[in-house]
Structure formats: C-alpha cells, structure tokens
Jmol script that loads the backbone (N, CA, C; Angstrom):
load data "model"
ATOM      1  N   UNK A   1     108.252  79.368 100.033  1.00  0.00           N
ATOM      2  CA  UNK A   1     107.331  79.529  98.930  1.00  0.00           C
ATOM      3  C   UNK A   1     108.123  79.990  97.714  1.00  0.00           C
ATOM      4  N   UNK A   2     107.912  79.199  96.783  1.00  0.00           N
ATOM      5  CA  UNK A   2     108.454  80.212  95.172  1.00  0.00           C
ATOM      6  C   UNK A   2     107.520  80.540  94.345  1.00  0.00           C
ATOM      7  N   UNK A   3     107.664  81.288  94.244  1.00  0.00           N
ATOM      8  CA  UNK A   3     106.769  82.100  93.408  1.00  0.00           C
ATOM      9  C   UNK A   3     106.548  82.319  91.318  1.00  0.00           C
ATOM     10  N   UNK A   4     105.951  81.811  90.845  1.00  0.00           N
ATOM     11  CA  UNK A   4     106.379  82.130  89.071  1.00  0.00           C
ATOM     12  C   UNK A   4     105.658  83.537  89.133  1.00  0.00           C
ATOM     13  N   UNK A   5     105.596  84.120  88.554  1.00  0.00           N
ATOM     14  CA  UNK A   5     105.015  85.352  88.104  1.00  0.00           C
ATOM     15  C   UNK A   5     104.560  86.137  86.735  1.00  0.00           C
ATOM     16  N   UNK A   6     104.375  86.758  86.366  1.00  0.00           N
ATOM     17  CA  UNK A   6     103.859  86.891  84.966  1.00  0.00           C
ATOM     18  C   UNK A   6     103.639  85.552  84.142  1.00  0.00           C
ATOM     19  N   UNK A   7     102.596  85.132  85.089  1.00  0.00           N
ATOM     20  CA  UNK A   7     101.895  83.839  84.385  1.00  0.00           C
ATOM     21  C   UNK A   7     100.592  84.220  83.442  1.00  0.00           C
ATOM     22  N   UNK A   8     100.616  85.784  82.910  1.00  0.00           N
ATOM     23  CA  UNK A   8      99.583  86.130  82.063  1.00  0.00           C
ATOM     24  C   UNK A   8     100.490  85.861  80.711  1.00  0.00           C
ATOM     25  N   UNK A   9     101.670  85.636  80.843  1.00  0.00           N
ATOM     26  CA  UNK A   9     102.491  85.854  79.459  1.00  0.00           C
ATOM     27  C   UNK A   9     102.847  84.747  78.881  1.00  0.00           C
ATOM     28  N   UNK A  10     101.963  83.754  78.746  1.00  0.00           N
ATOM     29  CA  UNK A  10     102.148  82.632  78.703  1.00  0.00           C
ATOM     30  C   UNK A  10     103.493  82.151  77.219  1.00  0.00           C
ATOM     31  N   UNK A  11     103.263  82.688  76.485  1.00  0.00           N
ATOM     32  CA  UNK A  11     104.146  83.253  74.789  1.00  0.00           C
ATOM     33  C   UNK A  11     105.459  83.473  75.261  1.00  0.00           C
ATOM     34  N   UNK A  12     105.785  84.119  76.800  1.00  0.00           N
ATOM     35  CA  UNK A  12     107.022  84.626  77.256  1.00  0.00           C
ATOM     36  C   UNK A  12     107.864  83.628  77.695  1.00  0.00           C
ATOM     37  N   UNK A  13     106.654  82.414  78.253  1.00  0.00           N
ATOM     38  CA  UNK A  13     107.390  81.548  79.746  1.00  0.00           C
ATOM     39  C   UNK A  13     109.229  81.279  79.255  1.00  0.00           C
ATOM     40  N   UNK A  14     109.608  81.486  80.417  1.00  0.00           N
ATOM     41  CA  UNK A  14     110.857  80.513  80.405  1.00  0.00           C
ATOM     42  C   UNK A  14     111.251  79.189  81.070  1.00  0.00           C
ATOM     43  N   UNK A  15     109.977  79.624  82.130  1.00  0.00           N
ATOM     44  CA  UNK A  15     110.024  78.330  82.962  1.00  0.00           C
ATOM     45  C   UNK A  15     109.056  77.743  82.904  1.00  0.00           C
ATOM     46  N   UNK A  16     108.742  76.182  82.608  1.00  0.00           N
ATOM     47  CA  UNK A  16     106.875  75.922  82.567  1.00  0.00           C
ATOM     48  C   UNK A  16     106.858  75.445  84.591  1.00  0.00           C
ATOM     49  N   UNK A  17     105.368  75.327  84.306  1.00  0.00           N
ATOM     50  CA  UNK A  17     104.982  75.030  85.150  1.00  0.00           C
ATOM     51  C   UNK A  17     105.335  73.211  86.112  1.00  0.00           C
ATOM     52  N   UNK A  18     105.735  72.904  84.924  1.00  0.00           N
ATOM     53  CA  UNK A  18     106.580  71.059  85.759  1.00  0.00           C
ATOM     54  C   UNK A  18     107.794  71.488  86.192  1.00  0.00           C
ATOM     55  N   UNK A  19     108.960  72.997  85.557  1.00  0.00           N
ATOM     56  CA  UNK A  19     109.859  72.827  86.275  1.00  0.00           C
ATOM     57  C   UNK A  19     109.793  73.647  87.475  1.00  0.00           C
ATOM     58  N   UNK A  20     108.829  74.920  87.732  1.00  0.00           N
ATOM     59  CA  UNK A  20     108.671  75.442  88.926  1.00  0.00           C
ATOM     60  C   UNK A  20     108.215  74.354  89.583  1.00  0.00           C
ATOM     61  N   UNK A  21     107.833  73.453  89.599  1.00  0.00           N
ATOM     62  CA  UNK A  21     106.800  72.405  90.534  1.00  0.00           C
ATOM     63  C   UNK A  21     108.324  71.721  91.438  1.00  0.00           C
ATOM     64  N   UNK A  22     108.822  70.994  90.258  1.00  0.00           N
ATOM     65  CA  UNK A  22     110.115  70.389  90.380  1.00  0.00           C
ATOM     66  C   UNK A  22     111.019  71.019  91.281  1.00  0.00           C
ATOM     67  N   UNK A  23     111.437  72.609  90.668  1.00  0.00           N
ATOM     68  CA  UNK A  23     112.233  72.805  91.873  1.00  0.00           C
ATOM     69  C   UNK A  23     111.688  73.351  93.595  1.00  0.00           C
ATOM     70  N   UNK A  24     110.711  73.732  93.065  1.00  0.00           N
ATOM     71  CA  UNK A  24     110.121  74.132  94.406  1.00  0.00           C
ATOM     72  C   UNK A  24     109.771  72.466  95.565  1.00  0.00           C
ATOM     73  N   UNK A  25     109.686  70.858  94.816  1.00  0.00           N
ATOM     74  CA  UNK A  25     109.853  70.149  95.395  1.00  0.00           C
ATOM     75  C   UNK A  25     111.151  69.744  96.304  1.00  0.00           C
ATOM     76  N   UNK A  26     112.183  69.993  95.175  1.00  0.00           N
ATOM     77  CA  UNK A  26     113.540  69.580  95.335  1.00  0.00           C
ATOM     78  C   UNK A  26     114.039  70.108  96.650  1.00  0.00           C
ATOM     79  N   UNK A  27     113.542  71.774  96.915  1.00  0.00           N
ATOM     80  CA  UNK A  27     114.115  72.796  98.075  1.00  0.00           C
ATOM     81  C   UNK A  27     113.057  72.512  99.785  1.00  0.00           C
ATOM     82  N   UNK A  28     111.862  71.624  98.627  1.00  0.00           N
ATOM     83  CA  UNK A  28     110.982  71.691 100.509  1.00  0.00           C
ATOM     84  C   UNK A  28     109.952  72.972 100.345  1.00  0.00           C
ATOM     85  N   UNK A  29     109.948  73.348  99.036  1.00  0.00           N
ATOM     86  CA  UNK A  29     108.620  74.605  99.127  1.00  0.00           C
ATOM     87  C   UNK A  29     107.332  74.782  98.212  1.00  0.00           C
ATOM     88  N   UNK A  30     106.326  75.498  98.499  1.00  0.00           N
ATOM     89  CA  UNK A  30     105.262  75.515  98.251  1.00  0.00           C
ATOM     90  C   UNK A  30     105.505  76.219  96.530  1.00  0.00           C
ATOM     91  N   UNK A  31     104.451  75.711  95.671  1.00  0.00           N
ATOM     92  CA  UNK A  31     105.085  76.743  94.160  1.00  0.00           C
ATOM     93  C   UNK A  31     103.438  77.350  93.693  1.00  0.00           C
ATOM     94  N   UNK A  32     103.369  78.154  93.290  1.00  0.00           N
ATOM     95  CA  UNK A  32     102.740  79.437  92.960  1.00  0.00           C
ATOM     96  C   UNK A  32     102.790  80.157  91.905  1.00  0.00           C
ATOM     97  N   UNK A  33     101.989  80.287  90.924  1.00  0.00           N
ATOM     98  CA  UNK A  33     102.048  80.886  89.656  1.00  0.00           C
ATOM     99  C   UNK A  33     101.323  82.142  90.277  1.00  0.00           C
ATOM    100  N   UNK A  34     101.925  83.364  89.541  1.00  0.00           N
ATOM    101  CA  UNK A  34     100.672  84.535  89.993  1.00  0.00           C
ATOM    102  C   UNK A  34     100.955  85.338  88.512  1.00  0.00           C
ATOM    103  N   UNK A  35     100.065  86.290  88.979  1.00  0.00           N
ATOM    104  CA  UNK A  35     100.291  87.451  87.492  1.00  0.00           C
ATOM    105  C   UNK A  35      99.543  89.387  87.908  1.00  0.00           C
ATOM    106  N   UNK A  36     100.023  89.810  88.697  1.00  0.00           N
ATOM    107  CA  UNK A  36      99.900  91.316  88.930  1.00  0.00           C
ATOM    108  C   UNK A  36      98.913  91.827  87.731  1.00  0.00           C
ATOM    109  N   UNK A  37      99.094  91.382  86.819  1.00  0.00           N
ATOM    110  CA  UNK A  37      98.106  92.274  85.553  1.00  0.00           C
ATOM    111  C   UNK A  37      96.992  92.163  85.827  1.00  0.00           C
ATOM    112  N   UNK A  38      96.365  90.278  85.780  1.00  0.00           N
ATOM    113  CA  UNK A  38      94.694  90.262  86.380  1.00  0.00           C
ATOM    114  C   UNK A  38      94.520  89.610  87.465  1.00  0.00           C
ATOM    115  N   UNK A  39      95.671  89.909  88.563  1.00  0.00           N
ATOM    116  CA  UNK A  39      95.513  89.493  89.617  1.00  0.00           C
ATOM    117  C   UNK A  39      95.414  87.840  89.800  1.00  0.00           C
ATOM    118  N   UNK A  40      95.929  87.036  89.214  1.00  0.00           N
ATOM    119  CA  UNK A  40      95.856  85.523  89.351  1.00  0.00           C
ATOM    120  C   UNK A  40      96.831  85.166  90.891  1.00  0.00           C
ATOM    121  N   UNK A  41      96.311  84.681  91.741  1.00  0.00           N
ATOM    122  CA  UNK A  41      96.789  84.301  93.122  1.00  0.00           C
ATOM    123  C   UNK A  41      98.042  85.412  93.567  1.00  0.00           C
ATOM    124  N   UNK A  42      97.467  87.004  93.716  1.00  0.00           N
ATOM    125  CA  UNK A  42      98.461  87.619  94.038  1.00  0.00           C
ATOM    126  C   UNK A  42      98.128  87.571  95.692  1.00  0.00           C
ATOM    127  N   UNK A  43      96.933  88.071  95.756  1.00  0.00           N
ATOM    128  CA  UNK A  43      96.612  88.162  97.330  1.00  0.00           C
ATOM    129  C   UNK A  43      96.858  86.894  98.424  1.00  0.00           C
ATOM    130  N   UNK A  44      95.767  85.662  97.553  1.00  0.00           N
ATOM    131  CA  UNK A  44      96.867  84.577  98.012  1.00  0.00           C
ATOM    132  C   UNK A  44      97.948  83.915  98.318  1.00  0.00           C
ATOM    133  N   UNK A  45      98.568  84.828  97.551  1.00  0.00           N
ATOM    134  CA  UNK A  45     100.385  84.437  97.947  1.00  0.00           C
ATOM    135  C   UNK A  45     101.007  85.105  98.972  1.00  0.00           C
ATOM    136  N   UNK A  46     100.405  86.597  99.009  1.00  0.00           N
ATOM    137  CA  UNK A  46     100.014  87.108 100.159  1.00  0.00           C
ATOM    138  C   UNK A  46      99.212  86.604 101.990  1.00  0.00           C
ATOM    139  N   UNK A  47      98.700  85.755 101.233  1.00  0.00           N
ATOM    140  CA  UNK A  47      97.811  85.550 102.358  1.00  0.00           C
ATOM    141  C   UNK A  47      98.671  84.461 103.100  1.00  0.00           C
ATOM    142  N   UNK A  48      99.361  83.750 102.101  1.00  0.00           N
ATOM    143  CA  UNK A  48      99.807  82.467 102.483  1.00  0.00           C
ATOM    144  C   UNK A  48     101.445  82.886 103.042  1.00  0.00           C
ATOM    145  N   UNK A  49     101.830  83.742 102.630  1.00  0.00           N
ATOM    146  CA  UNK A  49     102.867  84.258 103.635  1.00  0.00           C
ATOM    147  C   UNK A  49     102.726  84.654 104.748  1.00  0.00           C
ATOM    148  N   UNK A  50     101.879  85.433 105.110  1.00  0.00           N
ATOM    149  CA  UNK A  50     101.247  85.931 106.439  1.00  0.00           C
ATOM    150  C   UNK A  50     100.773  84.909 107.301  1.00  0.00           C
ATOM    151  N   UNK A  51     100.242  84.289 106.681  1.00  0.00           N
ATOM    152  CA  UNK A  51      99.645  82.778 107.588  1.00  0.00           C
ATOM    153  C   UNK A  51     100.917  82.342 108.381  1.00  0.00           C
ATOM    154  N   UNK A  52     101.780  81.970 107.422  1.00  0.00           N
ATOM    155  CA  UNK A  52     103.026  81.342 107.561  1.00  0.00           C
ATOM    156  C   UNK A  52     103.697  81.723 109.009  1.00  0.00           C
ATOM    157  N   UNK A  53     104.037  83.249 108.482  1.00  0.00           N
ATOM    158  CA  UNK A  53     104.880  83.667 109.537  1.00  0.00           C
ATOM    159  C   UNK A  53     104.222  83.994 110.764  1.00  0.00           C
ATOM    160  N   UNK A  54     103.001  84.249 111.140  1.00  0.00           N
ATOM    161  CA  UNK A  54     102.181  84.080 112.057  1.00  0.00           C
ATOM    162  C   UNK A  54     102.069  82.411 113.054  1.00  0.00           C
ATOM    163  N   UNK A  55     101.654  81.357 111.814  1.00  0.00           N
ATOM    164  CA  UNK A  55     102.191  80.471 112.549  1.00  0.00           C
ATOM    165  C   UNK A  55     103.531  79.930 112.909  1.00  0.00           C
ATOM    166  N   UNK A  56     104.442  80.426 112.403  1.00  0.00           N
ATOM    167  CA  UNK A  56     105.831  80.455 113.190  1.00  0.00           C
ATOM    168  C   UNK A  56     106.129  81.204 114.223  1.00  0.00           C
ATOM    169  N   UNK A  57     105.500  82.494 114.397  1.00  0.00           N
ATOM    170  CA  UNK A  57     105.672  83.113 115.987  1.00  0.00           C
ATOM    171  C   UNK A  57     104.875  82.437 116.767  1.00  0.00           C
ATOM    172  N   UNK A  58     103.727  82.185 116.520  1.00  0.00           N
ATOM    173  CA  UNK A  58     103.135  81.655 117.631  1.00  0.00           C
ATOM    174  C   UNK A  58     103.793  80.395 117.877  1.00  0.00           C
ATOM    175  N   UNK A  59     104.045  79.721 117.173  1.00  0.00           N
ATOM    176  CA  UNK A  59     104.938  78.662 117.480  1.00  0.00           C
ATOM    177  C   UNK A  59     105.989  78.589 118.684  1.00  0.00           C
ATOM    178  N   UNK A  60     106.748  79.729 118.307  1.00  0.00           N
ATOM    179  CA  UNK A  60     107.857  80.084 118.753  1.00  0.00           C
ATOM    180  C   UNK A  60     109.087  79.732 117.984  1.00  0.00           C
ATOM    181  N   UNK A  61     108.492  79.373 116.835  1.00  0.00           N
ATOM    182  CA  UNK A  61     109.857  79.076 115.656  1.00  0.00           C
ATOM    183  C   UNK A  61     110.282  79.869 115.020  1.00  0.00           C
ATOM    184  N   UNK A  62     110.067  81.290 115.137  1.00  0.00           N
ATOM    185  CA  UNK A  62     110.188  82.451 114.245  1.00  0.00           C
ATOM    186  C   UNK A  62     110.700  83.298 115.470  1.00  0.00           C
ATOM    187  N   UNK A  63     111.557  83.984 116.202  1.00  0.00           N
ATOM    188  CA  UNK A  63     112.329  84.911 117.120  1.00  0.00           C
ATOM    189  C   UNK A  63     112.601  86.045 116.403  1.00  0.00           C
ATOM    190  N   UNK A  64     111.965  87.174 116.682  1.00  0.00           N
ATOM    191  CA  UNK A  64     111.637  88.044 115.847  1.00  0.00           C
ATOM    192  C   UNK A  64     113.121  89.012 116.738  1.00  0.00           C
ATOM    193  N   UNK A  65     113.974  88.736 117.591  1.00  0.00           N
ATOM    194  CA  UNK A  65     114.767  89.431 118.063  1.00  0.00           C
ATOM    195  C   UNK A  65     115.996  89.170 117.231  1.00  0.00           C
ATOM    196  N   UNK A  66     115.706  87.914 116.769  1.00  0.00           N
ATOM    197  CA  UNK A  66     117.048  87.378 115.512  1.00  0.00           C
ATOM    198  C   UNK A  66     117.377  88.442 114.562  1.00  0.00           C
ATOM    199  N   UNK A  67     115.732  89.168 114.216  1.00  0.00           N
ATOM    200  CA  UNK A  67     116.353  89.960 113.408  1.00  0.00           C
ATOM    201  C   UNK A  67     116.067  91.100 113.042  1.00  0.00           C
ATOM    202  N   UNK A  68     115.723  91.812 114.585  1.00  0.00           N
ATOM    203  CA  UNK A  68     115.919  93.026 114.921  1.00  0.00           C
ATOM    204  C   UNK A  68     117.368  94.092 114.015  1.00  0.00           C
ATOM    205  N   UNK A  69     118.407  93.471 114.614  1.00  0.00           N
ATOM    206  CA  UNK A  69     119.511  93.581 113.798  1.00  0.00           C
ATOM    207  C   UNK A  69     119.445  94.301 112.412  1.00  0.00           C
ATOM    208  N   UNK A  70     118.940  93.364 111.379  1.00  0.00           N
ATOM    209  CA  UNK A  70     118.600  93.217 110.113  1.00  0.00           C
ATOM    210  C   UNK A  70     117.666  94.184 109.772  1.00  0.00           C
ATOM    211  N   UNK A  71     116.804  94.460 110.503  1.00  0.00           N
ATOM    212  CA  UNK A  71     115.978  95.822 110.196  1.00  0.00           C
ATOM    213  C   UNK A  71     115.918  96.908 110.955  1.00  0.00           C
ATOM    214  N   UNK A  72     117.124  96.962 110.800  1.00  0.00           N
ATOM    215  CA  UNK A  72     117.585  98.907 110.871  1.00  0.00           C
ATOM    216  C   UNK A  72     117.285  99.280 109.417  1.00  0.00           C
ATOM    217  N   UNK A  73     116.933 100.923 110.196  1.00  0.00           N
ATOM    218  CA  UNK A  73     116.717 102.087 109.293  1.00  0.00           C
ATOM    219  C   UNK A  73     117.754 101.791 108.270  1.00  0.00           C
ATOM    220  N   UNK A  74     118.730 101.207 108.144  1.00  0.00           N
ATOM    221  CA  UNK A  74     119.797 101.545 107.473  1.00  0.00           C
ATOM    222  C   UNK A  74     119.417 100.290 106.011  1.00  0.00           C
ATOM    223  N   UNK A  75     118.556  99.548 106.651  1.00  0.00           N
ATOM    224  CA  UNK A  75     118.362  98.105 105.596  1.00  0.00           C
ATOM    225  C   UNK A  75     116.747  98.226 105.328  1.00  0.00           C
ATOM    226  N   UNK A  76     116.262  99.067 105.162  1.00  0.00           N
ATOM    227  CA  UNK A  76     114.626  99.495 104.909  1.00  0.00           C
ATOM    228  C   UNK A  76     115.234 100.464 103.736  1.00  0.00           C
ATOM    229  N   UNK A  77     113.393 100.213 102.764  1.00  0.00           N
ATOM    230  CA  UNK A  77     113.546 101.092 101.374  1.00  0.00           C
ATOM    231  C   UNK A  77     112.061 101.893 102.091  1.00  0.00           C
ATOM    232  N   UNK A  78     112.301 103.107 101.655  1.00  0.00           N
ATOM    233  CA  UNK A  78     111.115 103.942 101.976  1.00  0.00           C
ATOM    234  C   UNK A  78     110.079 103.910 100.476  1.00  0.00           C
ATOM    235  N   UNK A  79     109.056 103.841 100.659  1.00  0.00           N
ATOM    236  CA  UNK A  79     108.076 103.932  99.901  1.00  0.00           C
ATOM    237  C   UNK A  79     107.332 104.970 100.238  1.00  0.00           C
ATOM    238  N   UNK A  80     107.540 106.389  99.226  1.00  0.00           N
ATOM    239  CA  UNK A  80     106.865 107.283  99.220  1.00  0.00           C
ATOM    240  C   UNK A  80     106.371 107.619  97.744  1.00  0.00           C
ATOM    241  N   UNK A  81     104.701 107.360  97.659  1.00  0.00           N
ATOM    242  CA  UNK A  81     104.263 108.347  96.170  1.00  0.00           C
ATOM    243  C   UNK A  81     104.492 109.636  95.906  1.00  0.00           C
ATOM    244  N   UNK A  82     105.192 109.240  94.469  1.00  0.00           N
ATOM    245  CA  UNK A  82     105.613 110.328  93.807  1.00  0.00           C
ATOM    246  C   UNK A  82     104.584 110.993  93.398  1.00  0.00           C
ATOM    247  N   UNK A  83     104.063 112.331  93.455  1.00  0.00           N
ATOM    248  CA  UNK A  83     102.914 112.878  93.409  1.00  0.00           C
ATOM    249  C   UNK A  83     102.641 113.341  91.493  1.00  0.00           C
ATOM    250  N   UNK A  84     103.995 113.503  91.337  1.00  0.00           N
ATOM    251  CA  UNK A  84     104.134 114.498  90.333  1.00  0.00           C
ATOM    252  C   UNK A  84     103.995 112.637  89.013  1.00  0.00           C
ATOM    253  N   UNK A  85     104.029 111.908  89.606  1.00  0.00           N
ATOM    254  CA  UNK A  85     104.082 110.551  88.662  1.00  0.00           C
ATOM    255  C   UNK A  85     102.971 109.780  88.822  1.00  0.00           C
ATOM    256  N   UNK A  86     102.412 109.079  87.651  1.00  0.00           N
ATOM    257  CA  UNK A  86     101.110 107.907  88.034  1.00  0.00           C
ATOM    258  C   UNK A  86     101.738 107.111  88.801  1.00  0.00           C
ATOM    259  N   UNK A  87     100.497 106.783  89.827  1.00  0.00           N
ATOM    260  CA  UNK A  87     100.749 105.604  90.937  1.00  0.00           C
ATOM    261  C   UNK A  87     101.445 104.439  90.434  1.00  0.00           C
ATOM    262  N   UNK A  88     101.395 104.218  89.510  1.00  0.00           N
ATOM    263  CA  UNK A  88     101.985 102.586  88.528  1.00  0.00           C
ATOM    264  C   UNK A  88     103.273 102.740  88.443  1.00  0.00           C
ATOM    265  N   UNK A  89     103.960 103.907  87.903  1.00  0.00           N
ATOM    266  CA  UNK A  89     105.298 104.053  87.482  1.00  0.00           C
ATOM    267  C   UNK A  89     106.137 104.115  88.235  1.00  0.00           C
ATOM    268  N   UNK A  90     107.248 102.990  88.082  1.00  0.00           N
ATOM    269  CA  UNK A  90     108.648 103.176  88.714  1.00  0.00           C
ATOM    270  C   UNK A  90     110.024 103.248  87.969  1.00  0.00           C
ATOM    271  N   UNK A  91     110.451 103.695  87.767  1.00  0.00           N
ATOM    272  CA  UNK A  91     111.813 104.380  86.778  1.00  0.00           C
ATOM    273  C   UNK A  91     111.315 104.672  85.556  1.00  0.00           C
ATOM    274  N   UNK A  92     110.039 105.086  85.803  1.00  0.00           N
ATOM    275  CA  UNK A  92     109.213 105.216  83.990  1.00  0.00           C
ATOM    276  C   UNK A  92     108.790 104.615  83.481  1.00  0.00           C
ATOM    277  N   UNK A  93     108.444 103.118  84.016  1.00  0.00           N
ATOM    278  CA  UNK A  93     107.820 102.150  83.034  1.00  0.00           C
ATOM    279  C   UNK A  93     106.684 101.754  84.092  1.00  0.00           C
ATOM    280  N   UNK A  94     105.813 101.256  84.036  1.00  0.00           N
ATOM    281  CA  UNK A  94     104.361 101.172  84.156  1.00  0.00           C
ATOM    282  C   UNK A  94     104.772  99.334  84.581  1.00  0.00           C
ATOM    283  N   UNK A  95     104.127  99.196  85.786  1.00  0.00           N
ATOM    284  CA  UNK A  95     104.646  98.051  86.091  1.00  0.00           C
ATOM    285  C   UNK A  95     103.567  96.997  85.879  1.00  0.00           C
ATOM    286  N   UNK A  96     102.375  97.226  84.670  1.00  0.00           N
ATOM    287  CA  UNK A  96     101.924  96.181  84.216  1.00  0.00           C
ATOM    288  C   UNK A  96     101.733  96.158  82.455  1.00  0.00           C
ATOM    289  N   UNK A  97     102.830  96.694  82.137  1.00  0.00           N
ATOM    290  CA  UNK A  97     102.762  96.815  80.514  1.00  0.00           C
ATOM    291  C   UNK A  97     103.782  95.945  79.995  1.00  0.00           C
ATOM    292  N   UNK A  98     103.688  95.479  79.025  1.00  0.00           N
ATOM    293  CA  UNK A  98     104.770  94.610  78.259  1.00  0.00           C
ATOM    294  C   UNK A  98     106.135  95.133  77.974  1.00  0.00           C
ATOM    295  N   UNK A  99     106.073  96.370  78.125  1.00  0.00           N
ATOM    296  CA  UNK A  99     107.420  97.493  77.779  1.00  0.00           C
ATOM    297  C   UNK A  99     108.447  97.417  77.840  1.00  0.00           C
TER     298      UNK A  99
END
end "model"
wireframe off; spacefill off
backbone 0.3
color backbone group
C-alpha cells in the first residue's frame, strides 16, 4: 500500500494524484490519499492493512516467526503520554497545524 497524506493541503501538493497512482502501479500496490486533519481515509487505510495482514496469516503467507527476530525490545519505540504536554504534541509542534 502507498500512502499520500496531507491531502487537506492541496496548495502544498508535491505529488498529484496521477503520479501517486503511477507509481504505486509500477511497484504492484494499492494508492491512498489520506489527511489526519479531517480524517479523509485514515481509518481505512487502517482497516485495509489489517485486513491484509490477517489474510496473509491465515493464508500461511505471512510466518510471523520470520520476524520474531526483528521485534525485540531492542527495535520497539515506546509510546508513553506525556502528561505534563497536550496529547497532540510531539517535539513541540502539534501534529495537525501547518507549523
């Protein structure tokens, strides 16, 4: 799946929408505009990952021992709220503002 994102910023694009199409053809994958601000296909992109990898275990095309390995403690980011900070902010900037 590739993903465009801040597809609320339309004034910003760098990429239009024929060349995400394009390359996401070229590689064999699904393409997806979303936008976190008013929620345009965030959950869906969500949803459609989960689908995914669900039907690859059941499959048996997905061997989840492959990559056991790969997720050690040592290759995980902890996500803990900062109490003393709004829920939004990460290094200080507000992760749906133009800033």
């Amino acid at each position: 799946m590739l993903v465009g994102n801040k597809c609320d910023l339309e004034s910003m694009r760098a990429v239009s929408v024929e060349e995400g199409k394009a390359l996401s053809e070229t590689q064999g994958l699904f393409f997806m505009e979303t936008s976190a601000l008013d929620s345009t296909n965030v959950k869906t992109a969500f949803e459609m990952v989960i689908r995914d990898i669900y039907t690859n275990i059941s499959r048996k095309q997905l061997n989840l021992d492959t990559y056991k390995t790969q997720l050690s403690s040592n290759n995980r980011v902890n996500l803990v709220k900062d109490e003393n900070k709004g829920s939004n902010q990460v290094f200080g900037l507000s992760c749906c503002s133009s800033s």
